[in-house]
C-alpha positions in Angstrom: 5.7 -34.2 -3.0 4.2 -30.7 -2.6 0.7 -31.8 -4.1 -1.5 -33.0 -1.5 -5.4 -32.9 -1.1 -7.3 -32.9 2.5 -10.5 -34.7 1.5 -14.0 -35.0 3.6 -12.9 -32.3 6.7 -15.8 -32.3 9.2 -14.9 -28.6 9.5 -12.0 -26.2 7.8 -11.3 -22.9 9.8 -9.3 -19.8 8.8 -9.6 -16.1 10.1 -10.9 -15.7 6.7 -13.8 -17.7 7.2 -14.9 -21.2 7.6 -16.9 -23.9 6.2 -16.6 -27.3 4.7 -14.7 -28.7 1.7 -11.7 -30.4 0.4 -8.5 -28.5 0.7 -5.9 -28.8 -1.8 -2.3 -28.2 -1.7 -0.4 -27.7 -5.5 3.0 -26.5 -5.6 3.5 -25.8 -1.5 0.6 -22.9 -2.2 -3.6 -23.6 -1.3 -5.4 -24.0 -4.4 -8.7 -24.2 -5.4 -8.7 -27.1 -7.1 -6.2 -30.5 -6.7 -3.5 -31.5 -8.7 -3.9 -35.2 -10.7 -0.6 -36.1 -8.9 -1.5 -34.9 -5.4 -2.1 -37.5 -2.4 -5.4 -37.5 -0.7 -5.9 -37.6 2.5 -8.9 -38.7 4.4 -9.9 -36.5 7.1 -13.5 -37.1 7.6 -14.1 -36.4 11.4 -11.4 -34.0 11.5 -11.2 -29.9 11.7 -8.5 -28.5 9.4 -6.8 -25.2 10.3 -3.6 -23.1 9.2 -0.4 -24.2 10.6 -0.2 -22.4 14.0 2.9 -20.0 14.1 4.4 -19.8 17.2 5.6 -15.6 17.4 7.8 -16.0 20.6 9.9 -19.0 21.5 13.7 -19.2 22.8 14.8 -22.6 21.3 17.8 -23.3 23.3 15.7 -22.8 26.5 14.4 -26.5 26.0 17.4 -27.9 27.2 16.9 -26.2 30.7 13.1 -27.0 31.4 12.0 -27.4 35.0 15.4 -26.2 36.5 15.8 -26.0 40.4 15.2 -21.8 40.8 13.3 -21.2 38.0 9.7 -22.7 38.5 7.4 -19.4 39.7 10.3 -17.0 41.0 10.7 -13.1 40.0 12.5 -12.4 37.3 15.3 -10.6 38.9 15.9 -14.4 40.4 15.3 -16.7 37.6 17.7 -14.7 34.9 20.6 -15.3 37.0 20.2 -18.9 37.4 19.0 -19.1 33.8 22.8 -17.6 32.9 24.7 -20.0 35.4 22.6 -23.1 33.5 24.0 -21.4 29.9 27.1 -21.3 31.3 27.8 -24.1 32.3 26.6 -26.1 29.3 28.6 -23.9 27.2 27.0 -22.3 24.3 27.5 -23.7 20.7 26.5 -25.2 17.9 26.3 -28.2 18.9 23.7 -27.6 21.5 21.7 -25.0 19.6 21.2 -28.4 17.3 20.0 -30.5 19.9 17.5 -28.0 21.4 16.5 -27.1 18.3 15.8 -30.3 17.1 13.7 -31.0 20.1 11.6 -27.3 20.3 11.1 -27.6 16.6 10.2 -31.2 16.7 7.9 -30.6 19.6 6.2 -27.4 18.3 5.4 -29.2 15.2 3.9 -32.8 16.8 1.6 -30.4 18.4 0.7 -28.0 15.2 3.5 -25.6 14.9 4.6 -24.6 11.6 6.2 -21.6 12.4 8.3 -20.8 15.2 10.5 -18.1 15.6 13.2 -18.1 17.7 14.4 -14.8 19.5 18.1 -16.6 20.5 19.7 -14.3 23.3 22.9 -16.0 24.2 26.2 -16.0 22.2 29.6 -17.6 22.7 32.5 -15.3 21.9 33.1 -14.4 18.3 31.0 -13.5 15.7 31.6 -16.5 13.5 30.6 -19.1 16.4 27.0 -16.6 15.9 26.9 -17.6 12.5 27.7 -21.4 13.4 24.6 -21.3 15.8 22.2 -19.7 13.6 23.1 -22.3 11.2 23.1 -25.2 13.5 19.2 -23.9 13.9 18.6 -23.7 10.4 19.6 -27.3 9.9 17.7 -28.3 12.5 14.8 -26.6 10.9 15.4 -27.8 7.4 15.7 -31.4 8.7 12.0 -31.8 10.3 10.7 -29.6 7.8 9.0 -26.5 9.7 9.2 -22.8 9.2 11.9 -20.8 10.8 11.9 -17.0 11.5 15.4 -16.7 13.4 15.8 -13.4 15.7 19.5 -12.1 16.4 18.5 -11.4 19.7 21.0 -10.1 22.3 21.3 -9.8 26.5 24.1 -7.1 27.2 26.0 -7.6 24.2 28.2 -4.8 23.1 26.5 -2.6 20.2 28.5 -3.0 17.5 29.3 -6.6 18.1 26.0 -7.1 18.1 25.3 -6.0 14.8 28.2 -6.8 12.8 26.8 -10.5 14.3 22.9 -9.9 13.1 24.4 -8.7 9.5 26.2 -11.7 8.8 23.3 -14.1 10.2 21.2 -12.4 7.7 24.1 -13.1 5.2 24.0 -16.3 5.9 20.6 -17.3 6.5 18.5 -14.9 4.6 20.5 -12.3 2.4 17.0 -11.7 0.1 16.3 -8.2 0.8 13.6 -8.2 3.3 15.1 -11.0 5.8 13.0 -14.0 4.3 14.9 -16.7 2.1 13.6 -17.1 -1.4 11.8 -20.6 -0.7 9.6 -18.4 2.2 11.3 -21.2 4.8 13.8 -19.0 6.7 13.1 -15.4 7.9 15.8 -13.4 9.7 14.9 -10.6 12.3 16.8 -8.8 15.0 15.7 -8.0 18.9 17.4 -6.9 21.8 16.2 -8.4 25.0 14.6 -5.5 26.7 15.3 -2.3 28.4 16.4 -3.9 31.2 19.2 -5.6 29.4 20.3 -3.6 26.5 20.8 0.4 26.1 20.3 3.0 23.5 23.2 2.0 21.4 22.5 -1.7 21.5 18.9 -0.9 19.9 20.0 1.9 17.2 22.6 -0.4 16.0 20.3 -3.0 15.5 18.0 -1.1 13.9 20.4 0.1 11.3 20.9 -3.2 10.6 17.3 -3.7 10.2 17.2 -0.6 7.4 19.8 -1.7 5.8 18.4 -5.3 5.4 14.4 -5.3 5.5 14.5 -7.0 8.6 11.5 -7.3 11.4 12.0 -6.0 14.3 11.5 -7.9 18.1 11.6 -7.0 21.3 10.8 -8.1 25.0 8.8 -5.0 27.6 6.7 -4.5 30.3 6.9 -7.9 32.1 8.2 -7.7 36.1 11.4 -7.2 35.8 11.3 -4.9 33.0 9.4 -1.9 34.1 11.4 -2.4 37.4 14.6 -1.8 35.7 14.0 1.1 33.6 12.1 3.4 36.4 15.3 2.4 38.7 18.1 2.7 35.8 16.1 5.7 33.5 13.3 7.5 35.8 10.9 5.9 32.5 8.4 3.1 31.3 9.6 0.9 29.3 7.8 1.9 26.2 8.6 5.1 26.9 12.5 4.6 26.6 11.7 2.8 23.4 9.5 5.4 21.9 12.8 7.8 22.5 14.9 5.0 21.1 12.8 4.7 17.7 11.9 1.3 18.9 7.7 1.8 18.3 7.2 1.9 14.5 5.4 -0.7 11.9 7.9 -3.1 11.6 8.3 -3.7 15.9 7.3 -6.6 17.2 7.0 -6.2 21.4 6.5 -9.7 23.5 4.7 -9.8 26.6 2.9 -6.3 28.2 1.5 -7.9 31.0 2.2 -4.2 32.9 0.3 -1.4 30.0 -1.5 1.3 31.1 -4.4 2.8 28.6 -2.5 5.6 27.4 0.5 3.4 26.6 -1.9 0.9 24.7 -3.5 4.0 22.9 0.4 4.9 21.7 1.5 1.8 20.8 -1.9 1.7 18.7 -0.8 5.1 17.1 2.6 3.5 16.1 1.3 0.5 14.4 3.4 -1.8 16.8 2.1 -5.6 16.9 2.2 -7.3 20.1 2.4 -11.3 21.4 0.9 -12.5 23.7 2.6 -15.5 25.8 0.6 -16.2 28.6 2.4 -20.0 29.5 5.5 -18.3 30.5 3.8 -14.9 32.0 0.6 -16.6 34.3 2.6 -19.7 35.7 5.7 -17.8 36.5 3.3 -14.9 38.3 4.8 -11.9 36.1 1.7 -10.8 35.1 -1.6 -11.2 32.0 -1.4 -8.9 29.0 -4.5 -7.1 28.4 -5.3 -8.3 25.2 -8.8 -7.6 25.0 -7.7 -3.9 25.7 -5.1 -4.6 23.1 -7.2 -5.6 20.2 -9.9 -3.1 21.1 -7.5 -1.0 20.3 -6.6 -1.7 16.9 -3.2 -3.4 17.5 -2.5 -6.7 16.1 -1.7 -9.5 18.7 -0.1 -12.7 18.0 0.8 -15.6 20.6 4.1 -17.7 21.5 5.0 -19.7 24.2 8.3 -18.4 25.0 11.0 -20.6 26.2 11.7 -23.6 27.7 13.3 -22.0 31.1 9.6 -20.2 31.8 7.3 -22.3 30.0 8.1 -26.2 30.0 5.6 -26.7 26.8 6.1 -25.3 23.5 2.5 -26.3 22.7 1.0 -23.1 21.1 -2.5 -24.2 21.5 -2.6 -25.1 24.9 -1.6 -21.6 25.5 -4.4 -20.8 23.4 -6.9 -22.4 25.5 -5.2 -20.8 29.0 -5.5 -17.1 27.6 -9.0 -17.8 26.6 -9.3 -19.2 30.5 -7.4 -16.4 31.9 -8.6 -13.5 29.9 -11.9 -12.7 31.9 -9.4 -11.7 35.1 -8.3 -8.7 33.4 -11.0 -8.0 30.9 -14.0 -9.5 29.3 -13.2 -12.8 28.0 -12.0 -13.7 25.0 -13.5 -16.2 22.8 -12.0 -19.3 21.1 -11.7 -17.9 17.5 -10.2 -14.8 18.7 -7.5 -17.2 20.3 -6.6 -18.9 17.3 -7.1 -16.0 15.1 -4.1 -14.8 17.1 -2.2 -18.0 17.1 -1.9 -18.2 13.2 -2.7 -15.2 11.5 -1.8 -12.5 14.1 1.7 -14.2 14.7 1.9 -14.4 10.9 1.2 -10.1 11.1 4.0 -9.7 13.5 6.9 -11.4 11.2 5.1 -9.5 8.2 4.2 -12.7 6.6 0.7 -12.5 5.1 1.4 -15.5 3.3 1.3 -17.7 6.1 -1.5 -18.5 9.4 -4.4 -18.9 7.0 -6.1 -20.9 4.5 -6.9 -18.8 1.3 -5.7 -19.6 -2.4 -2.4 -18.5 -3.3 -1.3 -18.7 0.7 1.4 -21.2 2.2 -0.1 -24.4 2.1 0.5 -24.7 6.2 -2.3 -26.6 7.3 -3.5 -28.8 10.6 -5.7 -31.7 10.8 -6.9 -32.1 13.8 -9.1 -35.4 14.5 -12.3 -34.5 16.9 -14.3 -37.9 16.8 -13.0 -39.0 20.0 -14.8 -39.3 23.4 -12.9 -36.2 24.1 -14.8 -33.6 21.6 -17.8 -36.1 22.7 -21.0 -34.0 22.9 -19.7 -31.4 20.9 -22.1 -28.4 19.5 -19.0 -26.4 18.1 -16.0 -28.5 16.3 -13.9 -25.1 16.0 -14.4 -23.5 19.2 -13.9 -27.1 20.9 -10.5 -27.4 19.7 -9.8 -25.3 23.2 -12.1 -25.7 25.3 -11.8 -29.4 25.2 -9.2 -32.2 25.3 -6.4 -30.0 26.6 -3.1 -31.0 25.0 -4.7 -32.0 22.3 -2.0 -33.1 19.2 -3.2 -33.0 15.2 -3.1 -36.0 13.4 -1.2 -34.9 10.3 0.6 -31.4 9.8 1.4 -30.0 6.2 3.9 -27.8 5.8 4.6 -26.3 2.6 2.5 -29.0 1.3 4.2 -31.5 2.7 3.6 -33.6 5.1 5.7 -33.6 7.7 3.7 -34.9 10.8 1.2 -38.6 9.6 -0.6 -40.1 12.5 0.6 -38.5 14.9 4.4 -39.4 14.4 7.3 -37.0 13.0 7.8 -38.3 9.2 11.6 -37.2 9.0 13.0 -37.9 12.1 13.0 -40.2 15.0 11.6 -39.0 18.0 13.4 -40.9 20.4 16.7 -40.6 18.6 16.2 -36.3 18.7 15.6 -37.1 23.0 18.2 -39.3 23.3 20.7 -36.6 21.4 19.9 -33.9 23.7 19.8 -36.1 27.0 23.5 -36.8 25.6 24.6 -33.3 24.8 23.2 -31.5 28.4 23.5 -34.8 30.7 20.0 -34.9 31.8 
């Protein structure tokens, strides 16, 4: 059933305003009125919300959280022991399913709808690449989220590299513009960073990109980063990718924790989106982005959790509620709203999906239902900001995706959550 109407919501928010009201779902789409066939939902006491899209996450990473080496280390240490963990566990489809299953699973018990996965690490061949993407896909498919799938890559050779991104998109997405016809499945190609990948790596990916429609992702200005290209090029990061055509419309660029004012002002002039993933950046001590600077400044920011081997949680709004707690070190503050502005629709921006991270007829019927008449929104003067500022870890009661449900009381509805655990524990050994 795609027909399904939210009744009674204490509160609905979107960046496009907020207020009170049923919502209604017809035909996967918000409507403004409900369907005679649609399910209603009771949601009195509840605040209702887009589906939070998750702009930055490396899925297979959740099979390697809380490693021995990789909890608050430098960069230049953590990567290494990152690739001995990959190595050993041998890269392939089978565990890209099981992590999957688990990050996706995961991201959606705790609001995700969205999540897009920038995958860096490839067995040999560029049909075990395809097998991987599609292991994701399924994974995907069976808990019923969104999926925007990045052909990412870590030192892999140029053209190898995009003959693999070209037949992902085949595979996955071969619409003109990366996204499937259903709006499900996006497909979108990023090199790792600077640090990892040269000139040729990210002009060959681009092309791709032309050819295909695709977005555009990439990783700069966290520690290691900057430390890489002043020692390897004499230049900034941003810099080499200004040079490299790598700062236009349709780039993504994770992280910029390390930005000075006059690169902020350029990557404003381009028309570059950024993400903000302050779980993986302030825990691991590689730095804060400046995102009030950032939004000051005209550029849109979005917010992801990264992966599993930095950030042990893939729960978006959590790291919601720490940039709103660590903002005031490098900046003013930043308020509530402006956190989950950027966890639905400015994510949504960065993968050039208008459609999606808000509530507003004719829009992706992606929606959250979060219950706040516990003790722990007790005493509460504002239902909307108080989805951060209290009862951290907070989980919604039902998610909708596409107007279905896919998350009721708190429980998965397509899939067993101790059986996805118990599948991975199998696959890794841990």
């Amino acid at each position: 059933m795609n027909d399904v109407t939210l009744r009674s919501p204490r509160a609905v928010w979107s960046i496009d305003g907020e207020g009170e009201g049923d919502v209604h779902a017809v035909d996967g789409v918000v409507a403004s009125h409900a369907s005679p066939d649609a399910e209603v939902i009771d949601v009195s006491g509840c605040v209702v919300t887009p589906g939070l899209v998750n702009a930055h996450h490396h899925l297979l990473q959740t099979a390697f959280r809380t490693l021995p080496g990789t909890r608050g280390v430098a960069m230049r240490d953590w990567l290494p022991v990152m690739a001995d963990a990959y190595r050993e566990a041998e890269i392939d489809g089978s565990l890209a399913y099981a992590a999957a299953r688990a990050a996706i699973a995961e991201g959606l018990l705790s609001g995700v709808t969205t999540i897009a996965d920038h995958h860096l690490n490839w067995p040999a061949g560029v049909g075990g690449d395809v097998d991987i993407a599609r292991a994701v896909e399924r994974a995907r498919a069976e808990l019923g989220s969104r999926l925007a799938f990045v052909r990412g890559t870590a030192g892999d050779e140029p053209d190898r590299a995009a003959a693999s991104a070209d037949a992902i998109a085949a595979a996955l997405a071969p619409e003109r513009g990366g996204v499937s016809a259903d709006g499900m499945t996006q497909v979108a190609v990023g090199p790792a960073g600077v640090h990892s990948d040269g000139r040729a790596t990210f002009e060959a990916l681009a092309h791709v990109a032309r050819e295909r429609g695709l977005r555009r992702r990439t990783q700069a200005n966290e520690q290691v980063d900057t430390e890489i290209a002043l020692a390897r090029y004499g230049r900034r990061p941003l810099e080499l990718l200004d040079a490299w055509g790598w700062l236009e419309t349709d780039v993504t660029i994770a992280h910029l924790c390390d930005v000075t004012d006059a690169e902020i002002d350029l990557l404003a002039e381009r028309g570059v989106t950024a993400t903000h993933a302050p779980g993986c950046d302030v825990p691991m001590g590689w730095g804060i982005a400046p995102v009030r600077r950032l939004l000051d400044a005209g550029i849109g920011v979005g917010l992801g959790t990264s992966g599993g081997g930095s950030n042990d949680a893939g729960h978006l709004l959590a790291d919601a509620r720490l940039a709103m707690q660590v903002s005031g070190l490098v900046g003013p503050q930043l308020e509530a709203r402006e956190l989950l502005a950027a966890a639905t629709a400015g994510s949504a921006r960065g993968l050039g999906r208008d459609d999606l991270g808000r509530i507003r007829e004719g829009g992706a019927a992606d929606l959250c239902v979060w219950d706040i008449s516990g003790v722990g929104d007790a005493g509460s003067a504002d239902p909307v900001g108080g989805l951060l500022w209290m009862s951290p870890g907070r989980r919604p009661r039902h998610v909708v995706v596409a107007g279905r449900v896919v998350v009721r009381d708190y429980r998965l509805v397509s899939a067993d959550e101790g059986e996805i655990v118990a599948a991975l524990r199998e696959r890794v050994g841990r």
